[in-house]
N, C-alpha and C positions, 0 to 999 in steps of 0.2 A: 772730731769735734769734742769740748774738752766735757761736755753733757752730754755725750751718747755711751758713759761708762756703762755695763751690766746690772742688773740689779740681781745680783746671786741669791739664791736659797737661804746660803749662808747670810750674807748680808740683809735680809728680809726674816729673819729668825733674829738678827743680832737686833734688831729695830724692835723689834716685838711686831712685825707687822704676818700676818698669815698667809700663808702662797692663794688664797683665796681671794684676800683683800690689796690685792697690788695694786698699785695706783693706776686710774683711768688709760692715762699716756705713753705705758711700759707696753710695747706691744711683744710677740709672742717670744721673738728674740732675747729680750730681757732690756732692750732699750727704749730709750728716750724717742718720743716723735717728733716729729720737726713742727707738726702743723694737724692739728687734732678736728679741725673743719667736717673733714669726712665722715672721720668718726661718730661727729655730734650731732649731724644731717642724719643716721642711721641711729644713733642714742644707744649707741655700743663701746666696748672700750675696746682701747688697740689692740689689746690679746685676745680680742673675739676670736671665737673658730670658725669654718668655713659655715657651719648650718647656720650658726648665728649670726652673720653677717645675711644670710638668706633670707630668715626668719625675719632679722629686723627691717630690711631691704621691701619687703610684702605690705609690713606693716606702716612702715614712713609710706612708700605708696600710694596706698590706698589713703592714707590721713590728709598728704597734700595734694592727689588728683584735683585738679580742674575743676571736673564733673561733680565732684563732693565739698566744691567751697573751697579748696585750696588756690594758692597762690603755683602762679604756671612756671614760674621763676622757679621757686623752690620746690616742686617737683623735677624738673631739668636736673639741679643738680642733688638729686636722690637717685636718679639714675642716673648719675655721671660719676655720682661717689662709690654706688656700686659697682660700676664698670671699671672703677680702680683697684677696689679691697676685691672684689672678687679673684683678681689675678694675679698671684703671688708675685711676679717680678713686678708690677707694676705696683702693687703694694708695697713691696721693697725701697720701690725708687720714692716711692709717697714718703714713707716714713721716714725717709733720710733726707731728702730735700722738699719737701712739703708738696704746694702746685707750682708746675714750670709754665702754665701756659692759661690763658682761659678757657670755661666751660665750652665748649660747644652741646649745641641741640643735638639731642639721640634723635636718630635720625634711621633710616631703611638699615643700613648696616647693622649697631647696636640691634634695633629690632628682630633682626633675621638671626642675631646669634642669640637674641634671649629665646628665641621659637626653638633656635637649632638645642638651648640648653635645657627646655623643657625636656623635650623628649628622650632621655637617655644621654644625654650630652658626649663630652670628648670619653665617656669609659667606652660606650656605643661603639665607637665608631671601626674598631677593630671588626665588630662583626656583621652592622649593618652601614658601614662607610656613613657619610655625612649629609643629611637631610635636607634634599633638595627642593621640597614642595614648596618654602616662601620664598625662597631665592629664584626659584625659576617664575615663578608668578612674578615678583617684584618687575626680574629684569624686561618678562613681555610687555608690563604694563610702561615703563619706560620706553616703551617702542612705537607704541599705539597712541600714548594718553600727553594731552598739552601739558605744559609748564604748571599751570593751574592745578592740573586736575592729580599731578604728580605731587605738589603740594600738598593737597587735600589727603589723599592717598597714603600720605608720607604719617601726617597728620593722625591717621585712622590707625596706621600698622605702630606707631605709640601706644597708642592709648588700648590697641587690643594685646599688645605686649604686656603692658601693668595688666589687663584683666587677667592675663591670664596667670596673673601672683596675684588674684583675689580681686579686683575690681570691676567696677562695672563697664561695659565699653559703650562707647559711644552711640547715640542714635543715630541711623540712618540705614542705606539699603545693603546688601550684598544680593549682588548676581552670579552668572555663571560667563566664566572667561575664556573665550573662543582660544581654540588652537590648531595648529593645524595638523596636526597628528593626535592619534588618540592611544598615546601607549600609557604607562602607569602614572609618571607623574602629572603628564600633559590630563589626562582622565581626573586624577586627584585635586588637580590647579583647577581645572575649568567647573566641579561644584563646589570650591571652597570661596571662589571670587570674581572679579569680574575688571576686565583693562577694557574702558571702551575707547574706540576710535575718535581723534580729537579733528580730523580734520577729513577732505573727502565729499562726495554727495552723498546725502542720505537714501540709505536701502528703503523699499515698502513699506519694513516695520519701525522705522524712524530712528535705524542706526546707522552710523556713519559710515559707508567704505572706506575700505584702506589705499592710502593712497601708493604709489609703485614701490617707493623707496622704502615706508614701511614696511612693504609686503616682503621688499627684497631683507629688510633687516632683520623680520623674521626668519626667514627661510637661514637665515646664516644661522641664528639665534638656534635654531632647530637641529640645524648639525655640530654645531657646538656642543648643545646639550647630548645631540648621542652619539659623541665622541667621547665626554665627560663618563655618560652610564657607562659605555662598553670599557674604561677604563675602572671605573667602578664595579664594576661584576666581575674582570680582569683578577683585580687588588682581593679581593672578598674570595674569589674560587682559591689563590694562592694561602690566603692565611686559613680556612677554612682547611685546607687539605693539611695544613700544616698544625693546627689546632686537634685534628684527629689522628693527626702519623702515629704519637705511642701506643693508642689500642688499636691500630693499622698491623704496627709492626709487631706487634707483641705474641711471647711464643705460640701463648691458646687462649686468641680473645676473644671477648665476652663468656668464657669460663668461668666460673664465681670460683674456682679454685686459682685459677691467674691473678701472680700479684702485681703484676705490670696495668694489665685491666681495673684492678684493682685502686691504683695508685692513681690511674690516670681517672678514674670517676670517683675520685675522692676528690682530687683536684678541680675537677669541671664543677662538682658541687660545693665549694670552697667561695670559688670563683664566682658563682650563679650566687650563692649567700651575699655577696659584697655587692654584685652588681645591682641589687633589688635594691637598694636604700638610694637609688638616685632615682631623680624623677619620671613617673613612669618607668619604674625597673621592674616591676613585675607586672605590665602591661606588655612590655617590650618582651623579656625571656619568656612568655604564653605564645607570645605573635612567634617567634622564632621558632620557639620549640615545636610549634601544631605544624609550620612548615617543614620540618626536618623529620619529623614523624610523616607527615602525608608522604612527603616525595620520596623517603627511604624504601616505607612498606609498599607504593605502590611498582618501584623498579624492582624489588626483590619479587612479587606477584608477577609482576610482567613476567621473568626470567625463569619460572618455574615451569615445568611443563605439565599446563592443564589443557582442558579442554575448549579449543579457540579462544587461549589465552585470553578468559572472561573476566576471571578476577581483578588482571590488571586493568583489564578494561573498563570496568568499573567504579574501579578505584579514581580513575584518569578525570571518569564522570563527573563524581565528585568533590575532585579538585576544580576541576571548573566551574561545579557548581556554587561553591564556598566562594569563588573569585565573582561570580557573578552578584553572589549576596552582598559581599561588599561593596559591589559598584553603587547597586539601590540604596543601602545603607549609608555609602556617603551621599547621595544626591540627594535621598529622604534630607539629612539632616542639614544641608547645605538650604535648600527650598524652604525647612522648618525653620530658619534662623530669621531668611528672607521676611518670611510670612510677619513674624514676631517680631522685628523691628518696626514694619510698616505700619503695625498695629499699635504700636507704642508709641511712635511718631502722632500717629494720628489723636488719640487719647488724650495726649501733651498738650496739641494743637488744643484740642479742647476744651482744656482743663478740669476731666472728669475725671482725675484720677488723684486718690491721697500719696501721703510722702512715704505712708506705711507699705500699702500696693506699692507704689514705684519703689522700695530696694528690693521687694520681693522679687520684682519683674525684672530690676536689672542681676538681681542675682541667678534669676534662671538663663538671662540672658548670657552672662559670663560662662553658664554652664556650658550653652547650646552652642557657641562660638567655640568652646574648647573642645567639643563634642566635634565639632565638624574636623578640627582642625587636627585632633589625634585619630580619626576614623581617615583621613587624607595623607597622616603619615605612615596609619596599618599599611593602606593598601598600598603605599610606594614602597614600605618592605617587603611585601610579598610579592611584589611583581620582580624585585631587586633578587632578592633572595630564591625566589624560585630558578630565574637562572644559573647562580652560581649553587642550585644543590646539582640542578641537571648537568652541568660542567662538569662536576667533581664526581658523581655518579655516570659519565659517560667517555668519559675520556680516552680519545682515540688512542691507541695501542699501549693501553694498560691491561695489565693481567686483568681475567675476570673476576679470579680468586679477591686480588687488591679491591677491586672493583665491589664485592662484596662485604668485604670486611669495613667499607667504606658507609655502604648503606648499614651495616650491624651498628658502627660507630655512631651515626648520624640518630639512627632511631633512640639509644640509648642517650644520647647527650641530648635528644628531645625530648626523653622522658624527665631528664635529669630537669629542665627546665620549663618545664611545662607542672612540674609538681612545686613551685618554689610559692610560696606564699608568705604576704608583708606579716613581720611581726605585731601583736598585739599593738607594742606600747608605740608603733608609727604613725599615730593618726592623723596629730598635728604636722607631719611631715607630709601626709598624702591628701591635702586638701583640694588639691586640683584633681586627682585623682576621684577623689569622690564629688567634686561638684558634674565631672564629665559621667562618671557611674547614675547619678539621680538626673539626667541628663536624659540620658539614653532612658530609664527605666520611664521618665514620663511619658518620653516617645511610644514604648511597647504599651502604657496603659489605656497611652490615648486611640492609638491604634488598635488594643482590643473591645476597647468602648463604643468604636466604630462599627467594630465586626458583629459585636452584638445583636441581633438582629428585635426589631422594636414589638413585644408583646403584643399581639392582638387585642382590637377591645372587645368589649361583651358582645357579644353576640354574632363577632365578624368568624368568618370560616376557617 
C-alpha cells in the first residue's frame, strides 16, 4: 500500500516532530493503520504498548458498562477491540486491513480466557499448565442448565469478567455447583458457582434431578476432565524436572562455592523478577514456592532416619492441614459473596440505599467475587502442583542420590520464589490484586469481631 511507508527516526527528526510526539495512527511498526476504530474505543494510539492497551482497556470498561449508564453496544465492542490489540498477530492483521468481519458478543469463550489472563496468564503456564476452574464450571453448567438459563449465565460470566478489571458485577445470587467427584477443581467449581438442573422432577429441596442423558454427559464430561489433569500433571512433572536438571547435574550443588548452582539461581531469580509484573505474579510464585518448599522438606524428613520417622510424619500433617484451610477459606468466601448479593438485591428492591453506599458496596463486591475466584484458582494449583512435586520427587528407578538433589533443587527455587515481592512503583498495575487483599482482610476482621466474645454487663458474673 502506497501509505503504509515507515515513519523512520530519521524522518521524524527531519520534520521536527519528536519520537514522543508521533502521530496517533503510526503504530509500533513505524506504519500507517488502516482503520484506527479500535484504537479510539480504548483512546490509545496505535503504538500503545501492551500495559497500555490494558490500562486503557479497564478504563473504557468500566466507563461504558451497562451497570454504570453505558451504552451495551459500546461496551461489546471495548471488549472486542481488546480482544484484537491484545494479540500481536491479530493486531498485525488489524492494522493492515482494518476489520474483516462484524463485532460479535464476548461471549463464555472470551470470558474464560480474560479469567484464564487474570491469573498469571500464558507466562504461567509453563509451570502451573492452564487454568481450568471456569472452563470446567462453564462446560458442566452447559450440561445441566436450559437454553435460558445458559444465556443468563453467559450473561453474568461478562459482566464478572469487566469486574474483574475494576467493575462492579452484577446483581444476583451465586451458589454452589454439584459435581460428582470431589477432587481439586471439581471442589474449587462447586464454591465458586452453581449449574442448576434445567429439566427433570424436582428433589425435596426444590431442585431439579438430572435427567439420564444429562447424567450420562457428565460422567463423560468427568472423564475427560481427568484425562485432561493426568495429562496435565504429565506435562508439568516433565518441564519441572527439566527446569531443575542444571542444579540436578551440577558438580556440588547447592554449594555456594558452585558456579553452576550458582548460574542456575541467578537465572530462576531473573526469571521469578519478570514473571511478578503480570497479573497476579506474585500471588502465584508464593502459592508455588510454599508448595515446593512444603513437599521438598517434607520427603527429605521422611528419608532421614529418625525416630518412627516422626518428623516427616508431621510434616505430612501439615500439609494436609494447610489443604484443608484452603477448602474453608474458599467456601467461607464463596457463602460470603452469596450472602452480600442477596443483601444488595434486597436493599435495591427497596430503595434504602444512596448512590454513594451502592459504589461502596458494589466495589466490595467486585472484591469478594475476585476474592472467591483467586482462592478457587490457589487451590486448583495446589492440588495440580502437589502431584507433579510428588512425581518428580519419587520416581520409580531413579537414583536416590538424583532423587535428592532434586528435593535440594526444589526447596531452593521455593525459596527463590516465595521471597519475590511487587515493586514499590506497581500499584496501579496491582489493582485487582489489592481489591482481593482488602477483600480477604474484611473477611478476617469480621470474623474476629465475631470471635469477640460480648462484655459482661454490671453486675452479671
Amino acid at each position: 500500500m502506497a501509505d503504509q511507508a515507515p515513519v523512520t527516526e530519521q524522518g521524524a527528526a527531519a520534520s521536527g516532530v519528536a519520537q514522543d510526539q508521533t502521530p496517533k495512527n503510526i503504530n509500533r511498526d513505524g506504519f500507517k493503520v488502516a482503520d484506527m476504530e479500535f484504537y479510539d474505543l480504548l483512546d490509545v494510539s496505535a503504538h500503545a504498548t501492551d500495559l497500555e492497551l490494558k490500562k486503557a482497556y479497564r478504563k473504557a470498561a468500566i466507563r461504558n458498562h451497562p451497570d454504570k449508564g453505558g451504552d451495551e453496544e459500546t461496551f461489546k465492542m471495548v471488549g472486542e477491540a481488546y480482544r484484537v490489540l491484545s494479540d500481536n498477530n491479530l493486531r498485525a492483521d488489524y492494522d493492515k486491513h482494518g476489520k474483516k468481519k462484524p463485532v460479535e458478543e464476548v461471549g463464555i469463550k472470551e470470558a474464560t480466557e480474560m479469567f484464564g489472563n487474570i491469573f498469571g496468564g500464558e507466562r504461567f503456564v509453563d509451570l502451573i499448565g492452564e487454568i481450568s476452574l471456569l472452563k470446567d464450571m462453564t462446560k458442566a453448567s452447559e450440561i445441566v442448565m436450559s437454553d435460558e438459563e445458559k444465556a443468563e449465565m453467559e450473561k453474568e460470566l461478562r459482566a464478572q469478567a469487566a469486574a474483574a478489571n475494576g467493575e462492579a458485577p452484577p446483581q444476583g445470587t451465586v451458589e454452589g455447583e454439584t459435581s460428582t467427584k470431589p477432587d481439586g477443581e471439581a471442589a474449587a467449581t462447586a464454591a465458586a458457582t452453581t449449574a442448576t438442573p434445567s429439566e427433570g422432577k424436582p428433589t425435596s429441596s426444590g431442585r431439579q434431578k438430572l435427567t439420564p442423558e444429562q447424567k450420562a454427559k457428565l460422567e463423560e464430561f468427568e472423564k475427560e476432565k481427568d484425562a485432561e489433569k493426568e495429562k496435565r500433571v504429565h506435562d508439568l512433572t516433565e518441564k519441572l524436572k527439566d527446569r531443575i536438571r542444571p542444579f540436578v547435574e551440577a558438580r556440588n550443588p547447592g554449594d555456594k562455592d558452585d558456579s553452576e548452582t550458582q548460574v542456575w539461581a541467578k537465572r530462576m531469580s531473573e526469571e521469578a523478577e519478570d514473571l511478578k509484573l503480570e497479573s497476579f505474579g506474585v500471588e502465584l510464585l508464593h502459592t508455588i514456592g510454599g508448595i515446593y518448599i512444603t513437599k521438598s522438606t517434607t520427603w527429605i524428613k521422611s528419608r532421614k532416619h529418625n525416630f518412627l520417622g516422626l518428623p516427616g510424619f508431621f510434616s505430612k500433617l501439615k500439609d494436609r492441614g494447610s489443604q484443608v484451610k484452603d477448602i474453608w477459606g474458599l467456601y467461607g468466601s464463596a457463602v460470603s459473596v452469596q450472602i452480600s448479593m442477596e443483601e444488595l438485591a434486597k436493599r435495591q428492591e427497596k430503595g434504602d440505599i444512596g448512590e454513594e453506599e451502592l459504589k461502596q458496596l458494589e466495589a466490595d463486591m467486585s472484591g469478594k467475587m475476585l476474592l472467591v475466584t483467586w482462592r478457587g484458582t490457589r487451590f486448583e494449583v495446589n492440588n495440580v502442583l502437589r502431584r507433579v512435586c510428588e512425581n518428580v520427587l519419587n520416581e520409580p528407578g531413579v537414583n536416590k542420590v538424583v532423587l535428592l538433589r532434586r528435593a535440594q533443587a526444589l526447596t531452593l527455587l521455593g525459596a527463590i520464589y516465595t521471597k519475590v515481592q511487587p515493586d514499590p512503583d506497581q500499584g496501579e498495575r496491582r489493582e485487582m490484586e489489592e481489591l482481593v487483599a482488602n477483600a480477604a482482610n474484611k473477611r478476617k476482621k469480621s470474623k474476629a469481631a465475631r470471635d469477640v466474645p460480648t462484655p459482661p454487663t454490671a453486675g452479671a458474673p
